[in-house]
N, C-alpha and C positions, 0 to 999 in steps of 0.2 A: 504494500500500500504506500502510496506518496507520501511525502511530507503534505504536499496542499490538502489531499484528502484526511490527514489526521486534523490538520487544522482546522479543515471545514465540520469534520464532526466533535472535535471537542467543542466549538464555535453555536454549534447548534445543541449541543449537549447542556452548555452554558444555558441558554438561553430558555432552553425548553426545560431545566429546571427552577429557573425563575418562573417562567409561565406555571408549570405545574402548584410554586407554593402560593399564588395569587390570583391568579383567572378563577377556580372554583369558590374563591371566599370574596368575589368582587361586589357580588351584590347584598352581599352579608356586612362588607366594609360599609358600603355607602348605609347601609339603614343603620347600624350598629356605631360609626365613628361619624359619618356626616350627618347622620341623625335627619335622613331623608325617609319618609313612610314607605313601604315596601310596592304599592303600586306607582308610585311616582318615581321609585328608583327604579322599577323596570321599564317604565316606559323609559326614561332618560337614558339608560342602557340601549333598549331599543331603537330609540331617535340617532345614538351616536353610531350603531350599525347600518341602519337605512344609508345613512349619512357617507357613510365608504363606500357604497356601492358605486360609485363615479371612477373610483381609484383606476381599477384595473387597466382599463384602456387608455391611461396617461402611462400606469407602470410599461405595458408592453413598449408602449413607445419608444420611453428614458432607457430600456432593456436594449435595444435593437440600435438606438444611435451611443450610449454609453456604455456599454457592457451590464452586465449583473451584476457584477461585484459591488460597484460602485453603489446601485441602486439598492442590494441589500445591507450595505452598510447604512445606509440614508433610511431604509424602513427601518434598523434597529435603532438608530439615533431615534428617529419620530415617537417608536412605540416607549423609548424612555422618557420624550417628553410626555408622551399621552400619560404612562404611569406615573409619573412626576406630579402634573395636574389634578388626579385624583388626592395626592397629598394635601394640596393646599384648597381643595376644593368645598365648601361651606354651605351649597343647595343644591336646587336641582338645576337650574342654567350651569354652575358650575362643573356639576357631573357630566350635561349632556355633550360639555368644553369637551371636557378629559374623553369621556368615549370616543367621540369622532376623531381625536386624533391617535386614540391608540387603535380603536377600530381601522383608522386608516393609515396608521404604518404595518397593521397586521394583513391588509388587504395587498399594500406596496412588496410586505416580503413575502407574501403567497405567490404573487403575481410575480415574482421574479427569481425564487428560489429554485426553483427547477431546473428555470434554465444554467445556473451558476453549478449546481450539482453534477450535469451533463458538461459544460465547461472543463471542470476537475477531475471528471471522471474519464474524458478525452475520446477519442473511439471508440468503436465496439458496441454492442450492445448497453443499455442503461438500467436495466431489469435489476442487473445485482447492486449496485450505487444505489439506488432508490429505495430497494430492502434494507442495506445495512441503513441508510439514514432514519426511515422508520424504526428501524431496531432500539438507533440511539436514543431517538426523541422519544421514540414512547416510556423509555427506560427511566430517562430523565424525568421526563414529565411526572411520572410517577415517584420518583424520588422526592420532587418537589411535593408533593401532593403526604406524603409520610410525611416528611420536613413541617408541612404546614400543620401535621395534626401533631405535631412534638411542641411545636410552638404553640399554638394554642392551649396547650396542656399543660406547658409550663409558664407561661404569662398570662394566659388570661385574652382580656379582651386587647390590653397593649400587642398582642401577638400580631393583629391586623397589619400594624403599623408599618413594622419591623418587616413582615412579609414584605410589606410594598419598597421597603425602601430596598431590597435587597433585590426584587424583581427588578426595581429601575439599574442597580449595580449590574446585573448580568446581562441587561441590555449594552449596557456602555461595553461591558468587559470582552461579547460576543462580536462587538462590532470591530473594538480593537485587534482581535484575535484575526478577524477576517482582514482586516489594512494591513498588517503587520504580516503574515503568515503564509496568506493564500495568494499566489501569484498564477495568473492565466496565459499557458504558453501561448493558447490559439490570440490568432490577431483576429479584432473584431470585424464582422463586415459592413460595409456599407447599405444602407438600405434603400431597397429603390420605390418610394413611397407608393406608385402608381401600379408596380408589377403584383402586388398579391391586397386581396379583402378577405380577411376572416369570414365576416358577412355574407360572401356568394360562395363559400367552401364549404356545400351541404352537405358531404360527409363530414365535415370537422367539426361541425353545428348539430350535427346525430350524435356524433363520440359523445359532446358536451355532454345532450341531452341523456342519453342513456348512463351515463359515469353521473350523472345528478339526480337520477332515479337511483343507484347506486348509493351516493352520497343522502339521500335520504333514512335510509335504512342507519347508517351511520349515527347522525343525531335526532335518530328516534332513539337507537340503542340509547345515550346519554343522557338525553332530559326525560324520556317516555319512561323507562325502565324503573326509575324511584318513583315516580307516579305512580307508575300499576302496581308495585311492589307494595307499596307503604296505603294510598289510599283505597287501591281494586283491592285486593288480595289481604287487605290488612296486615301484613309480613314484618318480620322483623326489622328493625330501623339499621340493623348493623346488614340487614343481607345485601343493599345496593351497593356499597362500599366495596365488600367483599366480589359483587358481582363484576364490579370496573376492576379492582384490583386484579382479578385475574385477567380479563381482558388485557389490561394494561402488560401483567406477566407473560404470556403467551403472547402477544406483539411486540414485544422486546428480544424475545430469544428464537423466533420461530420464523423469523422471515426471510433468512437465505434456505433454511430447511423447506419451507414450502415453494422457493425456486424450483431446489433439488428432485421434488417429487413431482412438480410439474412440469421439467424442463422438455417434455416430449409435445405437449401440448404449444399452440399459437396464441399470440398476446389475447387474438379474439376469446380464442378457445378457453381460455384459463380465467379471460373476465368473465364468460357466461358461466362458468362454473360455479365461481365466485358468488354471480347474481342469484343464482340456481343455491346457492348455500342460504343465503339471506331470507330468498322465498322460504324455505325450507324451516329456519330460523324462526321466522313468523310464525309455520302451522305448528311447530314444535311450542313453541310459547303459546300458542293460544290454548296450546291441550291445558295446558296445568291448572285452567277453570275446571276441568272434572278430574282432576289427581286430588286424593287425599291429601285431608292441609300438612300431616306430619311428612311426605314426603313431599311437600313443595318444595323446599331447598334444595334439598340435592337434584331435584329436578331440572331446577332455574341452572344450577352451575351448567349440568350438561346440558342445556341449550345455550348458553353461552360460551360453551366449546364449539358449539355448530356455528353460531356468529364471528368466533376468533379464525378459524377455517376460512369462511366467507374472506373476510378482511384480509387477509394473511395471503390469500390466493389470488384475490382482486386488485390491490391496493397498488404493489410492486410494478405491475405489467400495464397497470392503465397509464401511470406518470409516465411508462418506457414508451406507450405508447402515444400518446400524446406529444412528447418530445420529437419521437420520429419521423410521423406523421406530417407535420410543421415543416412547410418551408424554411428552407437556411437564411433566406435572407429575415423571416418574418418571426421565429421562436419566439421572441419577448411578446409579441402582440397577441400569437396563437395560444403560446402557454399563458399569457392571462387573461386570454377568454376564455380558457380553461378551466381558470376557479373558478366562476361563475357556475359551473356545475355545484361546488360546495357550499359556494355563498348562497346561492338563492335555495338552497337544499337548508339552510343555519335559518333560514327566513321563514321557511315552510313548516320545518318538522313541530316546533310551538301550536301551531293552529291544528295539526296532526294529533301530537299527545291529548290538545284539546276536546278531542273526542271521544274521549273515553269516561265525559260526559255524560253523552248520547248513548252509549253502548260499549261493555267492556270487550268486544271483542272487534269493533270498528275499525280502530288505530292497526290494528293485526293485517286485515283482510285489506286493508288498502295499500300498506308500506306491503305485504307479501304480493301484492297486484302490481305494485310499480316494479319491484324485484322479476318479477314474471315477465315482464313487459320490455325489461332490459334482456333479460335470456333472448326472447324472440328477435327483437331491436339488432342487436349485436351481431346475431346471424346471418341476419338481409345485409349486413351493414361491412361485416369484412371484405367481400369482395371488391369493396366501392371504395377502400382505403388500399393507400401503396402498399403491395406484396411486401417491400422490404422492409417495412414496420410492421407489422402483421404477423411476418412470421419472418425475424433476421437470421441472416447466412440461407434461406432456403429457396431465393427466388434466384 
């Protein structure tokens, strides 16, 4: 492994464990230390999300005429201001301040992370780069996330604080890490503004779409999961903890090993698997309305092995593929209309868990529909994508 690539993953290692001791307790900070009511801090939360959704198609831009590097260094500076601002933040205009700009240095570094990944990672296929960095992050991130329950355990309500100040430190720390460490042999290319539109690349706009049916499932798993857990099912308050922890476990150790067993399979092939797991996922969780309440638990873990599978096997091959897909001159602007599959999927899956309202088994039968939907999607959809992203070395 390179030196740039160690750098780039301790960099993000850094960083995704700051995120990990502070994103889960952010809307706990704003009611608990800004002393903001709890549905005005979610909107304000809300408002500063809406709010990034402008980002991405400036990031791709900044990507394609400056490199990534530069432009992920610049979302990590931004998302330290954005967490910075929550320190000094006193209402809710002040919150909705702070969100938007950390919202939108999170959108700046999604929308340009990829491509800097593949930069470091240099030729060849991008399947394995994309595992190991998921490896890292999810590692960290949950480190951060233990961190932040040691902290609260031993401070108290001061624990907020301290998280946040130390989330803004591995912002600065991550970014230095990348100025200093990460050096890009390829020379950037020039862009020829006129030659490619995201916009008229109707297979590139299906990939989105189908990876955003995908990406739904994702954060339904997160928000929907302690909902049906704690208020459907009445369950234990420690079981959703336990149910991410291991996700978080098995996504950290498990993603060059689900290369390995699916390296026979085509990026198509291994995302419909993926999709096909998640469906799956669904009908498996919906059972545990007529499982006996003493074996609910260990029930929920093993569908949550079916979920970690899904992810493990989708998640690696879609980024590779997306990356390869993308004209050379145009990567920055393709891969960030690329998030756009996860952003508007972070938008949606809230009004999703919402239905479980109406019906406890609603939220199931329609994230397992969109999952289904992707299986079919994806099928029609490889042939219509370059053989050499699809399936590399084999065209």
């Amino acid at each position: 492994m390179t030196r740039d690539r160690v750098a780039l993953l301790c960099a993000l290692g850094v960083d995704n464990f700051g995120s990990g001791l502070f994103l889960p307790l952010a809307l706990v900070y704003v009611t608990r230390v800004v002393g903001v009511p709890l549905a005005v801090a979610g909107t304000a939360v809300t408002l500063g999300a809406v709010g990034a959704l402008a980002v991405p198609p400036l990031a791709g831009r900044l990507v394609d005429r400056v490199g990534p590097r530069a432009v992920v260094i610049g979302a990590q500076l931004l998302q330290a201001a954005g967490a910075g601002a929550y320190l000094v933040a006193d209402g809710a205009g002040s919150v909705v301040a702070a969100a938007v700009l950390l919202s939108a240095g999170q959108q700046l570094f999604y929308s340009s992370l990829f491509v800097l990944i593949a930069d470091v990672a240099g030729d060849g296929p991008k399947d394995r780069p994309f595992a190991q960095v998921g490896m890292v992050r999810a590692a960290c991130f949950g480190l951060g996330g233990l961190a932040a329950g040691a902290l609260l355990t031993w401070l108290g309500d001061s624990a907020y604080r301290v998280a946040l100040v130390v989330d803004v430190l591995t912002f600065f720390a991550a970014a230095m890490l990348l100025a200093f460490f990460v050096r890009l042999a390829r020379p950037h290319r020039q862009v020829c503004e006129r030659s490619v539109r995201v916009l008229r690349d109707r297979p590139y706009l299906a990939l989105i779409v189908f990876s955003g049916l995908f990406g739904l499932s994702l954060d339904f798993f997160l928000i929907g999961t302690p909902v049906f857990v704690l208020d459907r099912l009445h369950g234990p308050a420690w079981l959703p903890g336990v149910l991410l922890a291991l996700l978080t476990l098995l996504t950290s150790v498990g993603g060059t090993l689900a290369l390995r067993l699916t390296a026979r399979l085509t990026r198509i092939a291994a995302m419909r698997l993926g999709s096909a797991l998640f469906a799956a996922w669904c009908l498996v969780s919906l059972g545990v309305l007529v499982v006996p309440e003493g074996w609910r638990v260990g029930y929920l873990l093993v569908a949550t092995l079916v979920f970690a599978a899904g992810d493990l096997v989708f998640g690696p091959r879609s980024g590779a593929l997306a990356e390869a897909a993308a004209p050379p001159v145009a990567r920055g602007r393709y891969l960030a209309a690329y998030q756009y599959a996860f952003t508007v999927a972070q938008v949606i899956a809230p009004a999703v868990v919402a239905l479980f309202s109406v019906a406890d088994w609603l939220p199931w039968v329609l994230v397992g529909a969109c999952a289904g939907v992707a299986v079919a999607g994806l099928g029609k959809l490889g042939s219509r994508l370059p053989a050499s992203a699809v399936a590399p070395g084999r065209s």
